[in-house]
C-alpha positions in Angstrom: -199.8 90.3 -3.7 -199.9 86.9 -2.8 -197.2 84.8 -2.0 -197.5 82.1 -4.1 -198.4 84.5 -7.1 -195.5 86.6 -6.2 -192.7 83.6 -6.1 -195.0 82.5 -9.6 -194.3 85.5 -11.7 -191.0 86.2 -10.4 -189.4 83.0 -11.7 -191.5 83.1 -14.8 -189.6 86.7 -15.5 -186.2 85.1 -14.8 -186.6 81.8 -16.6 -187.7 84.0 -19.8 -184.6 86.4 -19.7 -181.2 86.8 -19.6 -179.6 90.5 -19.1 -181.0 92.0 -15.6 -179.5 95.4 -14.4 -180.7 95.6 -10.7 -180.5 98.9 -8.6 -182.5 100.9 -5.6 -183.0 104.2 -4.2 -180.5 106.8 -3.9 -178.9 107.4 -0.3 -179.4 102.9 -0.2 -179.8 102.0 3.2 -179.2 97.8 4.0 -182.3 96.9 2.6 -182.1 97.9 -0.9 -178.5 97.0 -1.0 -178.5 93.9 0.7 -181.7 93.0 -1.8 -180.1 93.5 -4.9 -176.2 92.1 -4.0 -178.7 89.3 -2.9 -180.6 88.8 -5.9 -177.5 89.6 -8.2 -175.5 86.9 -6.6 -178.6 84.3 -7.1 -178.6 85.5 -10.9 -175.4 85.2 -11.3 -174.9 81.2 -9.9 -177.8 80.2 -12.5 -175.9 81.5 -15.4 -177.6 85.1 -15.8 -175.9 88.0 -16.6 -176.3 90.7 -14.2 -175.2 94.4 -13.0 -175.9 96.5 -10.2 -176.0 100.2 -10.6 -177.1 102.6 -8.4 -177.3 106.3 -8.2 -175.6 107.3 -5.2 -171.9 105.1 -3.8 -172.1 103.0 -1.0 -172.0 104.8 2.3 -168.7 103.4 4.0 -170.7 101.5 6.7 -172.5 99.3 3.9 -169.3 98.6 2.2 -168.5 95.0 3.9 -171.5 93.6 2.3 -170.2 94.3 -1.4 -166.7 92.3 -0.9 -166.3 91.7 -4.8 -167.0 95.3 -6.0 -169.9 94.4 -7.8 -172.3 97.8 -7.4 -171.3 100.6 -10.1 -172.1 104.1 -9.3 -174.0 105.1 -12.5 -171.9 106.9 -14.8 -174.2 107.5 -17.7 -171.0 107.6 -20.6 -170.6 104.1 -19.0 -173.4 102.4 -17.9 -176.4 103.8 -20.1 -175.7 101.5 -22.9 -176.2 98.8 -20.2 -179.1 99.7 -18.4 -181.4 100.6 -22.3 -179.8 97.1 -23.6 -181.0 94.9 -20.6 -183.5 92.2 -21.1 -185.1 93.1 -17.4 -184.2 96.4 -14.7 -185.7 95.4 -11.5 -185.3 98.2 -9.2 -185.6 97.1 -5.6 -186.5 98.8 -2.0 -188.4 101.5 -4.0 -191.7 102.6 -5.8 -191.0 105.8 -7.2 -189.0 106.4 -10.1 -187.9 109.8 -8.9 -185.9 107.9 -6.2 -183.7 106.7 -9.3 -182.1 110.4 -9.6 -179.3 110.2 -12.3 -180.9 106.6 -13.6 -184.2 107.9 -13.8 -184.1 109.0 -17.3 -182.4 105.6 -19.1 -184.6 103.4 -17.0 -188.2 104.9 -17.9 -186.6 104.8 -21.7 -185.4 101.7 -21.6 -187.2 98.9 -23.6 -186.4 96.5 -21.0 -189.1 94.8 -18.7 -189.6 96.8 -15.7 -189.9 95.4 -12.0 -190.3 96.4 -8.6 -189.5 94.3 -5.9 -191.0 96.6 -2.5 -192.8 96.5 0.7 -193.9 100.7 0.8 -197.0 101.9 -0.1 -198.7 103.8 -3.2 -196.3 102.2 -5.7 -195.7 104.7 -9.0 -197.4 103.2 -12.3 -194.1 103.4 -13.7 -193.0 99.1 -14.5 -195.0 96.4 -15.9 -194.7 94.2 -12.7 -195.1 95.4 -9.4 -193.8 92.6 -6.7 -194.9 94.0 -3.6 -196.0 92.4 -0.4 -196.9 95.5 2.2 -197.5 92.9 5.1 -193.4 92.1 4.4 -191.4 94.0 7.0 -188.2 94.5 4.3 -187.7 94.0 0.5 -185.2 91.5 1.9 -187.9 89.3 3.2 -189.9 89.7 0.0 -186.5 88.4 -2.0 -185.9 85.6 0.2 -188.7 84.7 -0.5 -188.4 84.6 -4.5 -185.0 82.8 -4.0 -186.1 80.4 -1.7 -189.4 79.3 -3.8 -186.9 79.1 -7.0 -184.2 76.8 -5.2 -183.4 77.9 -1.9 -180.3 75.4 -2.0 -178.5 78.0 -4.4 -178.9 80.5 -0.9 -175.4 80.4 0.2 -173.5 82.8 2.9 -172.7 85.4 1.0 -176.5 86.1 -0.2 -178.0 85.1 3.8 -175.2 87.8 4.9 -177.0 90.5 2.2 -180.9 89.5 3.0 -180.0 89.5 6.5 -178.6 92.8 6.9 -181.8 94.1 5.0 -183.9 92.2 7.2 -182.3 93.0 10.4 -182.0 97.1 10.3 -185.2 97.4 8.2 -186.8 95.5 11.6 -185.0 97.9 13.7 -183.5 94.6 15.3 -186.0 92.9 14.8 -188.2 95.1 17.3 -190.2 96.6 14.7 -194.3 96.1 13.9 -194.1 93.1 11.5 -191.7 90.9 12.9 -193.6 87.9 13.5 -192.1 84.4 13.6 -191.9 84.0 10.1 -189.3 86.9 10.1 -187.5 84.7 12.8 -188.0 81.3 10.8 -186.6 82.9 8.1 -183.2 84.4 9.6 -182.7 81.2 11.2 -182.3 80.0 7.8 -179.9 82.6 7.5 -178.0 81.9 10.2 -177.5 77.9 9.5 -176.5 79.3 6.6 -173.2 80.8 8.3 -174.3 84.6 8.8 -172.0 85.8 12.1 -175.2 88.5 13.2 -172.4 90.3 15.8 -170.3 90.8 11.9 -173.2 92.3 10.3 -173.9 94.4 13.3 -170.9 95.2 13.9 -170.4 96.7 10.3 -173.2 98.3 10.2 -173.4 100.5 13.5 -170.3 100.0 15.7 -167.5 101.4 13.1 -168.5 105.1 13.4 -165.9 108.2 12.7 -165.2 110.3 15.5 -166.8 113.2 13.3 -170.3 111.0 13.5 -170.0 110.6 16.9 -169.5 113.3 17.8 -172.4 115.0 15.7 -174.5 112.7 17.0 -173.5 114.2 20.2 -174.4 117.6 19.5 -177.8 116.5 18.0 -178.8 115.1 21.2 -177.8 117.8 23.0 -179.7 120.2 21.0 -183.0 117.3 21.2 -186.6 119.4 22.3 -190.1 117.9 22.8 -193.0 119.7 22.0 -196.6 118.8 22.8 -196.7 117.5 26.3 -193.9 115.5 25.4 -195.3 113.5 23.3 -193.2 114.8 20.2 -189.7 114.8 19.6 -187.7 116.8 17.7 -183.9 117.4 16.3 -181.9 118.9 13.3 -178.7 118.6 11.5 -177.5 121.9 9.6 -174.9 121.8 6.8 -172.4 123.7 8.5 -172.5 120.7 11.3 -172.5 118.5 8.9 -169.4 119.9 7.2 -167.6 121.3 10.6 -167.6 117.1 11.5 -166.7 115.9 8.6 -169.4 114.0 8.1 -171.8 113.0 4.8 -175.6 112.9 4.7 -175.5 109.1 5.0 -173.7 108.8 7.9 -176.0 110.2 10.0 -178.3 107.2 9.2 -180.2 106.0 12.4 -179.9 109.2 14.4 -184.0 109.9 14.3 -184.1 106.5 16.3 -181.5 108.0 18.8 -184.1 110.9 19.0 -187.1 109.0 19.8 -185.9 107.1 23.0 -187.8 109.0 25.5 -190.2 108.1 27.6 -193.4 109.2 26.7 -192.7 109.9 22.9 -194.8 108.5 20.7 -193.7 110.5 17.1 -190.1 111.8 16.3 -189.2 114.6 13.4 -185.4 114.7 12.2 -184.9 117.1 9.9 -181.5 116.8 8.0 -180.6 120.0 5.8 -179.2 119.3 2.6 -177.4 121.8 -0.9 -181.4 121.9 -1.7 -183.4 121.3 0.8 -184.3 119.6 4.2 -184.3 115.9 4.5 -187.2 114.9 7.4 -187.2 111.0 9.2 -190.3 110.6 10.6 -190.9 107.9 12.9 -193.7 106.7 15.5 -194.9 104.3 18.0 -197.9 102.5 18.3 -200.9 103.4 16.1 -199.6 106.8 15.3 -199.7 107.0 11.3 -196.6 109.2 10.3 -196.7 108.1 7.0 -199.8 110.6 6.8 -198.0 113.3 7.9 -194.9 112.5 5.4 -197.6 112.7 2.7 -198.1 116.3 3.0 -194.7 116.9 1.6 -195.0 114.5 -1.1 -193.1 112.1 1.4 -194.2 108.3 2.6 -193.4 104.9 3.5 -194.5 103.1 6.3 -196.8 103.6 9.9 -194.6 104.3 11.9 -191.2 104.6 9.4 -191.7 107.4 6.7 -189.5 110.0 5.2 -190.4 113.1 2.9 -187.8 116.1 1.6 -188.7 119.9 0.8 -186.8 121.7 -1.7 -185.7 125.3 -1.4 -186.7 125.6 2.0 -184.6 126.8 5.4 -183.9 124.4 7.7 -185.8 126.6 10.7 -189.0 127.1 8.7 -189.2 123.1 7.5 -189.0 122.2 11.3 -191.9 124.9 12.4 -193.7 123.9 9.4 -193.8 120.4 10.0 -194.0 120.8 13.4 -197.2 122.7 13.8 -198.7 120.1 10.7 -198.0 117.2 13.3 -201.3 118.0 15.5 -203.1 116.8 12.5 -201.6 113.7 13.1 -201.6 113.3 16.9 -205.7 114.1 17.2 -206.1 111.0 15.2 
């Protein structure tokens, strides 16, 4: 969509409503929760009500950014009433309802308009507006955007700290494909605006538990390549998982600690999980892992893409997806 039509139909959808419930993907990462403590701040100083709920809590490392308290992990006896009695849901960083888990259900009943703000691919037909821009790097960027076009002098700190986080681990740093100088124009908005990025980064990656390290450790110990090198590939088990201390969302970021070696051009991380196994796919260059992620129902982005199996070992997902990955490199 196009930018100006985007920015058009957003604040046409804001001026003509009142109650918004906001909320993204389970497991959030920085982009979906810096998007919506973003937009819900924005709502909130032009006299809007607004809530965020989301399905899963904040993992600990995420925490700084939500200073006031303001996300609610969805209890349904609670927060039902709120989410079927809102004028608008927007539901951010994510195009497929199913990534909604325990919300899923009250949001496709609701009466309420129905938004996604995203940046993935193959968007669900499940809202009446669909505010994507795929060339957008984060949903941060794309929500910047919206705010800015609206009156960017209501962009204070405390939503630049929120879009920034978003935009800088959704760029990987801003080293991923994408980040052009618009990306960079943009943050230095941010930055005027009083964003410390060494705060931010410091939140975000530098205050890890000893368990993490430590697993992270033992994942990179354990690290193989396959195909002349030109795969790499490493696993997490529950029992490590447990034995550390350590939650499914702390283990964020370790398939990029897989994928720095030379010669790599497509890393697997397969995380096992109660029901399943959790797989990061990542790539460099031209390689399309979001192809491969499809196979299991998975997707996202080029070179960034994730998929889960259900009921499956750990071992046979990683031989599994393993030998499916020539597919992918003949191309």
């Amino acid at each position: 969509m196009e930018h100006q039509e985007l920015t058009g139909i957003f604040r046409k959808l804001i001026d003509a409503n009142s109650k918004f419930v906001l909320t993204t993907h389970v497991n959030p990462d920085a982009d979906g929760l810096g998007s919506e403590l973003a937009l819900s701040r924005f709502l909130g100083k032009i006299g809007k009500e607004c809530v965020v709920i989301n399905h899963s809590e904040t993992p600990a490392n995420h925490r700084f950014l939500d200073h006031d308290n303001e996300i609610r992990t969805f209890v349904p006896e609670r927060d039902k009433d709120l989410v079927l009695g809102a004028d608008v849901l927007i539901a951010l960083d994510m195009n497929n309802p199913g990534r909604l888990r325990s919300l899923e259900k009250y949001f496709l009943e609701s009466p309420a308009t129905k938004i996604i703000i995203d940046h993935h691919l193959e968007a669900d037909d499940f809202v009446d507006y669909k505010l994507i821009d795929l060339d957008s790097p984060a949903t941060a960027e794309i929500v910047y955007r919206c705010l800015a076009a609206y009156d960017t002098n209501l962009i204070d700190k405390s939503i630049a700290e929120a879009l920034y986080a978003g935009l800088m681990t959704d760029t990987g740093s801003f080293r991923f494909p994408r980040t052009d100088g618009e990306v960079h124009r943009i943050v230095g908005h941010l930055l005027d605006l009083g964003v410390d990025p060494f705060y931010v980064y410091h939140n975000l990656f530098e205050e890890n538990s000893l368990g993490r390290t430590r697993l992270l450790g033992e994942m990179l110990s354990t690290l193989d390549l396959a195909y002349d090198g030109r795969v790499s590939y490493a696993s997490i088990s529950l029992e490590q998982l447990k034995r550390n201390n350590v939650v499914p969302d702390d283990v964020d970021n370790f398939v990029n600690q897989a994928g720095a070696i030379s010669g790599v051009i497509m890393t697997l991380f397969f995380l096992e999980l109660d029901d399943g196994v959790k797989i990061s796919f990542r790539s460099k260059g031209e390689t399309p892992v979001n192809e491969l992620a499809k196979l299991y129902g998975g997707g996202g982005h080029k070179n960034a893409s994730g998929a889960r199996l259900t009921g499956v070992k750990l071992g046979d997902a990683v031989r599994r997806v393993l030998a499916d990955a020539s597919q992918i490199l003949t191309k």
